[in-house]
N, C-alpha and C positions, 0 to 999 in steps of 0.2 A: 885331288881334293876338291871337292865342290860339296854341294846344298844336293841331297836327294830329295827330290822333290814326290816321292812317294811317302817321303814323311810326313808332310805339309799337311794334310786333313786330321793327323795325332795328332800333332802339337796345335793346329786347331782348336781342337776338342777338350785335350788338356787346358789348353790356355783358358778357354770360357766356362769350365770347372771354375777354375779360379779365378775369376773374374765374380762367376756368379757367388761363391762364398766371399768373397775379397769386398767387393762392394756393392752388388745387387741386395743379397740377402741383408747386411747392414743397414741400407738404404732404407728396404720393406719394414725392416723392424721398425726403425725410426719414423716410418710413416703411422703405424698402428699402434697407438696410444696405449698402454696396457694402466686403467685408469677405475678404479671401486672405491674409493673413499667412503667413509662413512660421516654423514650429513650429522649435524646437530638433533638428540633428540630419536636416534635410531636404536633400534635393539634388537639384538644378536639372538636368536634362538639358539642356547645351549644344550637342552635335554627337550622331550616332547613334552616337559612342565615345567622346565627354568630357562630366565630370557635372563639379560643381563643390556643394559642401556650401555653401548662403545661410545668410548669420546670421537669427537670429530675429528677427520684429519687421520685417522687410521685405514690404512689397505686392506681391503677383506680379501685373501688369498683363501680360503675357504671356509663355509660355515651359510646357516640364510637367516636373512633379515625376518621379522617378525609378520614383516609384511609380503614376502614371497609366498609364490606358490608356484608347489611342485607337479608336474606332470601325473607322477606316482602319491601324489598326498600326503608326504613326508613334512612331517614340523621341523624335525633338526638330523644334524646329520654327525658320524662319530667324531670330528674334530671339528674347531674353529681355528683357523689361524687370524691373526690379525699383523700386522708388521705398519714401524712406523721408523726410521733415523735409526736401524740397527737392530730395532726390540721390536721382537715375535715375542706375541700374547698368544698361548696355544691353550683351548680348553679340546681335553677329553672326556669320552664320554661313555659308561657301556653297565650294564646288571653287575651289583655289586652288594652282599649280604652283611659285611662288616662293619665297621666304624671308620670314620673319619680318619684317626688313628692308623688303624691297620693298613688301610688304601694308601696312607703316605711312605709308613713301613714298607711296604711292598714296591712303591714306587721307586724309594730309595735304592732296595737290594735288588733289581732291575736295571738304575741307575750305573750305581758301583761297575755293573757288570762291563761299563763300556769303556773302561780303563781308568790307568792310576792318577788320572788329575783330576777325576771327583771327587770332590768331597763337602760335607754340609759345611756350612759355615756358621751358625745360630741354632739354639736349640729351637725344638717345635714350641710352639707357642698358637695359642688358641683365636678363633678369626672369628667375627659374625658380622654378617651383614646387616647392611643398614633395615633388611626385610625379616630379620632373626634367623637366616639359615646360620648354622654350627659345624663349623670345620676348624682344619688347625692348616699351619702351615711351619714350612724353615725353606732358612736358604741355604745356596748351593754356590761353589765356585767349580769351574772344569776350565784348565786351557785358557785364551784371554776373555774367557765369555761368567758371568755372573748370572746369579736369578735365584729363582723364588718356587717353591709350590707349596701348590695349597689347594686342598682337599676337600672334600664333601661328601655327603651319603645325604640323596634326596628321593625318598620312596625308592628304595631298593635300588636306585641307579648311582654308580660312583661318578664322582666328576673330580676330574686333576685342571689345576688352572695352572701349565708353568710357563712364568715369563724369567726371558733370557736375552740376553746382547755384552754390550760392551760397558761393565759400570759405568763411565760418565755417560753413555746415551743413557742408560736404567735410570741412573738416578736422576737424569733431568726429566726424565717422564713418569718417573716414582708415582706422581701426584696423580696423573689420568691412571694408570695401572692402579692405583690401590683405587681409582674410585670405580672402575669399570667390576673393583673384587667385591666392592662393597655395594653393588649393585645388583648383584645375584639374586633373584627372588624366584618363587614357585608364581605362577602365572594367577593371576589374581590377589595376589601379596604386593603391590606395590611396584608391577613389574610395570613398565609401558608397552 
């Protein structure tokens, strides 16, 4: 019984595997900041003709500022997320011929499809923004997570706004999320 030492370059190798997942790659993480906040007074290009002003203090995990510019000359791009203490504000975005209405309908039986702890929680009830865009919205619960969508048809294009988290984060940022909804405008309507 002894130590073969023709092992000794594996177990090497093995070991600084794990070492580099164990606590290098940690380390790097921790070093590079992963940091987009949105500044006071910023706004979100939602469609290539509605912006919508985000509260401060929100993470833009995708979507571009009004004030970007893309390689390609792209004004907006098909989703936004935004994430803040739990709650993703996600707008979608895509050509859509029907009503406000129907796009949520749809959304719904879409929804539903992802299993049995969906379900609306509130009837639909009608939205407009502070810019007079006309949408509707309802809420949703699924699992420990709550939320909201809410709908629009602006020049042929549908937009889905659904925000979702954990109710007590929702409801303490209730206040930025309804006003981030109520700031929806066609570009030249009051948009910044």
């Amino acid at each position: 019984m002894g130590l073969d030492r023709r092992s000794l370059p594996y177990a090497g190798v093995a070991f600084a595997v794990i070492a580099l997942w164990a606590w290098i790659m940690p380390w790097v993480n921790d070093q590079v900041a992963w940091d987009d906040p949105v500044r006071a007074g910023e706004s979100i290009q939602v469609t290539d003709d509605v912006t919508m002003t985000a509260a401060s203090g929100w993470g833009v995990i995708s979507g571009l500022r009004t004030t970007d510019e893309t390689r390609g000359g792209e004004k907006a791009v098909g989703q936004v997320v935004l994430v803040k203490s739990g709650v993703a504000f996600t707008t979608l975005q895509g050509p859509f011929d029907g009503s406000a209405r129907a796009l949520l309908s749809s959304v719904e039986r879409i929804a539903a499809t992802g299993g049995a702890d969906f379900h609306t929680s509130s009837s639909i009830r009608n939205v407009t923004t502070a810019s007079g865009l006309r949408g509707v919205a309802q809420d949703f619960a699924s699992g420990r997570n709550v939320g909201t969508v809410t709908t629009f048809v602006v020049g042929g294009v549908g937009i889905e706004v659904q925000v979702v988290g954990p109710e007590a984060q929702l409801a303490a940022l209730s206040s930025e999320t309804d006003a981030m909804i109520a700031s929806l405008a066609r570009d030249g309507s009051g948009a910044s």
